[in-house]
C-alpha positions, 0 to 999 in steps of 0.5 A: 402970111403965106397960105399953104396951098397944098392942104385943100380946106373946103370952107375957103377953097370950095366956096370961091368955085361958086362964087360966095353965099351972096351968090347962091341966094341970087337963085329962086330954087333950093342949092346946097354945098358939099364937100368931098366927103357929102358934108354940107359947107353952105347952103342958100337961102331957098334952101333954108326956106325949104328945109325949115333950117338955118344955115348955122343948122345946116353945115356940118350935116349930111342932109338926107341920112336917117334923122331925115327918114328920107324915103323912096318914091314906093316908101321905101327906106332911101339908104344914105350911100345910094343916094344922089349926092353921095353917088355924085360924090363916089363916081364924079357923074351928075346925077337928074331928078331922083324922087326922095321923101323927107321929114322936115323940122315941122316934121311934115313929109316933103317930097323933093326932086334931088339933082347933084353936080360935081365940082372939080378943081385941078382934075380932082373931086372936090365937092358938089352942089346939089340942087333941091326942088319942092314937088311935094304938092304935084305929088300929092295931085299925082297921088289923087288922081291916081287913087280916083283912077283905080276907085273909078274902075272899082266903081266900074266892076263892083256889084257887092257893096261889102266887097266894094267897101273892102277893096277900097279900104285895100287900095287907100292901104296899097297904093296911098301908103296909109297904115290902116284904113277902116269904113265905121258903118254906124247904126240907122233904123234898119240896123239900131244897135249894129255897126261894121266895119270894112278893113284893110292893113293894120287891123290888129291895132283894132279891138272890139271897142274901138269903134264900139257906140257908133252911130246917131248916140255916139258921144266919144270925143275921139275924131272918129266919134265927132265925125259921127256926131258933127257930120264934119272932118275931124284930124288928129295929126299927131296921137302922142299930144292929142288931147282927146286920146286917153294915155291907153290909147296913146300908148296903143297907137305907139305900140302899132306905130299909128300917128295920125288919124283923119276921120271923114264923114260919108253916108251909105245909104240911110247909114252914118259911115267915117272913114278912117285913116291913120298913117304911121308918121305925124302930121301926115294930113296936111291941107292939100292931102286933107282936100284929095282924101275927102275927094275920094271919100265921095267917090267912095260914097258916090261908088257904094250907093251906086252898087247899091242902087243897082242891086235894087234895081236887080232885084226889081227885074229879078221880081218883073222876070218871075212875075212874067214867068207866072204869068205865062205859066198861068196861060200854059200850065203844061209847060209849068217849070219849063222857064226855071229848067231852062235858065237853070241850064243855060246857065250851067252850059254859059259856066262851062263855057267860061262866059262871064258872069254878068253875061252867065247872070243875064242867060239864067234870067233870060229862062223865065222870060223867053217864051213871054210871046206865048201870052198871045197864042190862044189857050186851045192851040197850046193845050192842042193834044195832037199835031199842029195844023201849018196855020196853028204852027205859023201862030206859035212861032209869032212867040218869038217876035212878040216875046222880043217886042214885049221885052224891048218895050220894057228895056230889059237889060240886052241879051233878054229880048234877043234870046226871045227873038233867036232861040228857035233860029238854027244855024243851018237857017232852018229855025225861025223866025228869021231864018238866020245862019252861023254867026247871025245868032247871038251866043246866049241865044244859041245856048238858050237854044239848046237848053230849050230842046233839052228841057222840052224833050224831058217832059210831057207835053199835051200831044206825047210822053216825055222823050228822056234825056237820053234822048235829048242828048242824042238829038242835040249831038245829031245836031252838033255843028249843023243846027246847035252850036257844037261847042254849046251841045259839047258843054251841054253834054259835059255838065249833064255827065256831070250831075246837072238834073232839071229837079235839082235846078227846081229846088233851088 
């Protein structure tokens, strides 16, 4: 019989291009064969594997249209005419390594890396072969490690456990692509019938008893709740069949386009804490995806309790600072309040200056310490009531070095000890105790510096009146540039112009 070869029939006269289906199985990664128009005329047996479908399954389909709820590499819907092989089929070009997301028959998300080859026959167009690879375990990793970058450097810069709690929750929703993420925090001796709860994405799937009896009593058998109780990993894949899940809630998860949920325990604290994270497709928490999660679970815990620990230890040194100051007050009662006014203003002018906070934080505590040397001047030499003899003003300026000394011993967080050192040196090199010019003294203790004038020309001391604050702008401003700081005076100047009083600053 005699064929007529001017009707080109793609099962017969694309295949031999290729060889034959024997052929294609001789290689170990994933090949499909199209024809001209993207439709799928035979496939190897990898690629079989890889898809969880038979080759009867497979021809006649265009692989990646919408039952595949392919994706892009953001999440992203994958439109079916930009993808590769349907670009290779329109332009005739190859096309390397496109990332797209799909849902296999076991309805687990794949990722595959997608590369298409065009093959022509007489000059034309006629079919492809389309090359797939699974890196959906690489991805994953690549996903992991990106999570606990972003969660390091939220360690790095948190110091709220609340606003640390609530930004992890925003990351695992942004850049890990889960639908609502939620940290249950349940009920401990402190806090007996309380929970919270820390939330970012789909918060409207939750109402008040969603995660309501949490805690040591919890006696639901959801997986957030056995998660409390068991201490251990609980996953939900797929709502719509899980048995713990009443047809209420099934039907809630439905609505919100919630699938699946993983429930991870962690303690903050003394606390019991699950966190939860559901995702919009089934079966979304496989094995590897499972390990990642409860790796940043621990970073999570290891980060919160970090912050934790280090606003106790805050609130140690903010105790330490004001016992100091009480003792210094005690040996100098004329100078009383002089250590509050003075950090209050300091870190009023490092505001204005646009310092960061931690430094603005560690100038205002500074206050209540930079005169701490003042316990080894003699009582009759501060309550002298006229003016110094050279010998008593040598004894009062040693302050400085003591001050420095007593604070270096008791690793004080920088720039503690070195404000009590510097805040008399001047930049012309005219202050003490070092003589130090320009630029070898640091900023916080220039501000200190300023601050210290100010407050000091404010108020009575045994030997004169108060001088007024006029008259302490106006010695500061002599200064300007000379022995202050004139970008200190001039941020001292705009803040006082602006309502900073010393009573003020004492009432708080």
């Amino acid at each position: 019989m005699k064929t007529d070869k001017s009707k080109f029939d793609p099962q017969h006269d694309l295949l031999p291009l290729v060889y034959s289906s024997r052929f294609l199985d001789t290689f170990g990664f994933a090949l499909l064969l199209r024809d001209e128009q993207g439709v799928i005329i035979d496939s190897n047996l990898a690629a079989q594997e890889l898809l969880n479908l038979s080759s009867a399954n497979l021809k006649g389909q265009s692989p990646f249209d919408s039952r595949w709820s392919p994706v892009r590499d953001d999440g992203s819907s994958f439109p079916l005419l930009e993808q590769p092989s349907l670009a290779t089929i329109k332009t005739g070009q190859p096309i390397n390594d496109v990332l797209i997301g799909i849902d296999t028959a076991s309805r687990a998300r794949k990722w595959l890396s997608v590369s298409t080859f065009p093959i022509f026959q007489d000059g034309q167009l006629r079919g492809e072969v389309c090359s797939l690879s699974d890196v959906t375990i690489r991805r994953q990793e690549q996903q992991v490690i990106r999570l606990v970058n972003e969660m390091n450097k939220l360690v790095m810069q948190a110091d709220d456990e609340d606003d640390f709690l609530d930004q992890v929750s925003n990351l695992l929703v942004e850049v890990g692509g889960y639908t609502l993420v939620a940290f249950v925090l349940g009920a401990d001796e402190e806090h007996e019938e309380m929970i919270s709860v820390h939330m970012a994405g789909l918060t409207e799937y939750v109402h008040e008893e969603t995660f309501a009896h949490m805690g040591p009593r919890a006696v639901g058998q959801g997986p957030v709740a056995t998660a409390f109780r068991t201490r251990v990993t609980q996953i939900a894949n797929d709502l719509s069949t899980h048995a713990y899940f009443e047809t209420a809630w099934r039907q809630r998860a439905a609505q919100y386009g919630i699938a699946s949920v993983i429930a991870i325990p962690i303690m903050l604290g003394r606390r019991r804490t699950v966190l939860t994270i559901y995702g919009h497709r089934p079966y979304v928490f496989d094995e590897s995806t499972v390990s990642g999660l409860e790796s940043i679970a621990r970073e999570a815990e290891f980060g919160a309790n970090h912050v934790r620990s280090i606003k106790q230890l805050e609130q140690a040194l903010d105790g330490t600072l004001a016992a100091i100051a009480r003792i210094i007050e005690t040996k100098d009662p004329f100078t009383s309040g002089h250590h509050v006014h003075v950090g209050s203003l300091a870190a009023a002018i490092a505001t204005d200056l646009g310092l960061d906070e931690k430094t603005i934080k560690l100038i205002h505590q500074s206050g209540a310490v930079h005169d701490v040397g003042r316990i080894e001047v003699p009582s009759e030499i501060l309550a002298f009531p006229g003016a110094l003899t050279s010998e008593q003003f040598d004894i009062v300026k040693k302050h400085t070095t003591v001050g420095a000394d007593v604070l270096s011993r008791a690793s004080l967080p920088w720039p503690l000890a070195e404000i009590a050192l510097q805040h008399h040196e001047r930049l012309d090199g005219s202050g003490y105790p070092s003589g130090l010019l320009g630029d070898e003294i640091i900023m916080p203790a220039r501000i200190v510096a300023v601050a210290d004038v100010v407050e000091a020309m404010t108020q009575p001391r045994p030997w004169r009146p108060a001088l007024g604050i006029e008259a302490a702008l106006a010695e500061i401003t002599a200064g300007s540039g000379s022995k202050y700081d004139a970008r200190v005076v001039s941020s001292c100047v705009a803040v006082i112009n602006a309502g900073f009083t010393f009573e003020a600053a004492h009432e708080r």
